[in-house]
C-alpha positions as a Markdown table, in Angstrom:
| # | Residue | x | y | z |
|---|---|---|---|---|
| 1 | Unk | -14.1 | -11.7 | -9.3 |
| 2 | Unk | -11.8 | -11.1 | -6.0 |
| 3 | Unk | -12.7 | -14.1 | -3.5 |
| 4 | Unk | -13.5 | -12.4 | 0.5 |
| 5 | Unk | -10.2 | -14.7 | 1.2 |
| 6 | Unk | -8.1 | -12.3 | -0.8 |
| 7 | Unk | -9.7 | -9.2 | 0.3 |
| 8 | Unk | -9.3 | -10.7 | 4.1 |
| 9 | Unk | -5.8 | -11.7 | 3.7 |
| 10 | Unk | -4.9 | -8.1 | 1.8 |
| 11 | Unk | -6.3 | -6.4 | 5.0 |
| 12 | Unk | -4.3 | -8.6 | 7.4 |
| 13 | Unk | -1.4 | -7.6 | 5.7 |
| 14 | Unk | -2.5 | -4.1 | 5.7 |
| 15 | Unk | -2.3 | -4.2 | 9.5 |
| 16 | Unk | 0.8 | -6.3 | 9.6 |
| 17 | Unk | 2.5 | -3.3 | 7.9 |
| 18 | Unk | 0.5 | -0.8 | 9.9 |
| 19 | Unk | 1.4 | -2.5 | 13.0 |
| 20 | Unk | 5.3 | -2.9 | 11.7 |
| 21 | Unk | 5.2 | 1.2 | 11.2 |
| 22 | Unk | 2.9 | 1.9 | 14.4 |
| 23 | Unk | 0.3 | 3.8 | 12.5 |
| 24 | Unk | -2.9 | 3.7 | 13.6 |
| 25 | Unk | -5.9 | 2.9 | 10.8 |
| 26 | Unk | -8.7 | 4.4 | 12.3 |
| 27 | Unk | -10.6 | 2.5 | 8.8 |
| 28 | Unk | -9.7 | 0.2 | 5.8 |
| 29 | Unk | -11.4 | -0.1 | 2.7 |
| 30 | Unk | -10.8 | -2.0 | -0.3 |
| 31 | Unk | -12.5 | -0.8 | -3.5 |
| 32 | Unk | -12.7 | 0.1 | -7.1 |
| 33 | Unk | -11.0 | 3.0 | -8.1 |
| 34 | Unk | -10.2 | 4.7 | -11.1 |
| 35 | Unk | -7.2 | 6.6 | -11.3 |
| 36 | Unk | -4.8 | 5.3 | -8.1 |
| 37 | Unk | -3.7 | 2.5 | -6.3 |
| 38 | Unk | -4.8 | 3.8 | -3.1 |
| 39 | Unk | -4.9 | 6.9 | -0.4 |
| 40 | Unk | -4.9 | 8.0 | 2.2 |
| 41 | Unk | -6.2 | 11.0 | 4.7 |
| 42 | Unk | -4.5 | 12.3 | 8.1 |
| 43 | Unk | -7.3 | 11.2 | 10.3 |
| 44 | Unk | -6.0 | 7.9 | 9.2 |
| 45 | Unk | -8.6 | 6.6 | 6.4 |
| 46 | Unk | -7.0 | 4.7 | 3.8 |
| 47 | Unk | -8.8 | 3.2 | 0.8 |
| 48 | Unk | -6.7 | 0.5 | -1.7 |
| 49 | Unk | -7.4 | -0.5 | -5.0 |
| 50 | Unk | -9.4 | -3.7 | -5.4 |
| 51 | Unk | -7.5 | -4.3 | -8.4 |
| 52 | Unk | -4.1 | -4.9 | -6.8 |
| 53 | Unk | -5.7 | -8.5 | -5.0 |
| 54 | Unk | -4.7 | -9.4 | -8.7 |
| 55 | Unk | -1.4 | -9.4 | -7.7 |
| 56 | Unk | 1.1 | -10.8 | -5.6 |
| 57 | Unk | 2.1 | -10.3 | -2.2 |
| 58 | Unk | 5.3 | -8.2 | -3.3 |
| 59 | Unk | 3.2 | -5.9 | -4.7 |
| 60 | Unk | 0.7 | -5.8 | -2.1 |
| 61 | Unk | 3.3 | -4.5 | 0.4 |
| 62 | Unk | 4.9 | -2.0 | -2.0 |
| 63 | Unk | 1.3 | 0.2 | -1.9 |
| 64 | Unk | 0.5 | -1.1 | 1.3 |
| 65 | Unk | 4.3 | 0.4 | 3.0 |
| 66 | Unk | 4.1 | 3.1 | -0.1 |
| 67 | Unk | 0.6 | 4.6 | 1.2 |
| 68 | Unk | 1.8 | 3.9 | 5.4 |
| 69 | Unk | 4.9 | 6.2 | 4.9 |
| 70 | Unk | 2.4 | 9.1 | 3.8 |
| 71 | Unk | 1.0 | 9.2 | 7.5 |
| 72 | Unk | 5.1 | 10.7 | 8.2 |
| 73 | Unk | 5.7 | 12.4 | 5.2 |
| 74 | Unk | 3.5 | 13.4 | 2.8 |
| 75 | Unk | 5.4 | 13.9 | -0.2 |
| 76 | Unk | 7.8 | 11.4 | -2.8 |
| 77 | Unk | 11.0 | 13.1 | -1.2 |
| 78 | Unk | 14.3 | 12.1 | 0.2 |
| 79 | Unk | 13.2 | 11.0 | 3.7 |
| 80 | Unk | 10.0 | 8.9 | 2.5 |
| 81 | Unk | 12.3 | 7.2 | -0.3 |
| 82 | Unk | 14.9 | 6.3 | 2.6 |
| 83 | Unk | 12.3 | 5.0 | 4.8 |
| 84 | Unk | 10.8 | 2.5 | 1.2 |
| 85 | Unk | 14.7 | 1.4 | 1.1 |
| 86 | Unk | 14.8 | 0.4 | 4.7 |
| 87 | Unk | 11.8 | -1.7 | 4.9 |
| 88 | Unk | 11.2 | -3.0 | 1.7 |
| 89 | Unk | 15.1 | -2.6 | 0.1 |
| 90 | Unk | 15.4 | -2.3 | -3.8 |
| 91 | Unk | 11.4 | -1.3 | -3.9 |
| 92 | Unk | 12.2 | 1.0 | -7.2 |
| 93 | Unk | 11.9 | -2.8 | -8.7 |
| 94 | Unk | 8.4 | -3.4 | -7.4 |
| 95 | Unk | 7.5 | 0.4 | -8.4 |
| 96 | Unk | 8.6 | -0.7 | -12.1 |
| 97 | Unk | 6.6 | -3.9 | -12.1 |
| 98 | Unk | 3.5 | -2.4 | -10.5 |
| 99 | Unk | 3.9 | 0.4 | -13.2 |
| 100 | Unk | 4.4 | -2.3 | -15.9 |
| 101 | Unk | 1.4 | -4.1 | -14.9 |
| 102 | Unk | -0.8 | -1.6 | -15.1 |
| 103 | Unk | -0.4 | -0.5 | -18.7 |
């Protein structure tokens, strides 16, 4: 079982980031979900994955910038993999271990 302190300090860094990228998170949840590490909706809802408080902070901000950068561009293309490079650097690393994890 996740302790609140996890869940708090997962949301802080969730608005670090948001506050790093100047998005506005109109709501935050964190909570079970099945098939995805988190989403996100234009009127600025986003939901993360209680599972990934099981991990560490390097993870955390991989989803946490991954699921931000969707609030500019909505898609995996070259702009929203230029703007993972510039804030997080080499984040095809932390894509691998998140994806290695999760098997």
């Amino acid at each position: 079982m996740k302790s609140a302190n996890q869940k708090q300090d997962f949301k802080s860094r969730v608005r670090y980031w948001a506050e790093n990228l100047e998005v506005e998170v109109a709501w935050l949840g964190v909570r079970s979900m099945r098939n995805k590490w988190a989403s996100c909706s234009t009127n600025g809802h986003l939901n993360f994955n209680s599972e990934l408080l099981n991990f560490d902070q390097d993870i955390w901000d991989y989803v946490i910038v991954h699921e931000l950068l969707h609030f500019f561009v909505p898609n995996h293309g070259k702009l929203w993999k230029s703007l993972m490079r510039a804030r997080l650097g080499d984040y095809e690393k932390m894509e691998a271990r998140l994806r290695k994890m999760s098997m």
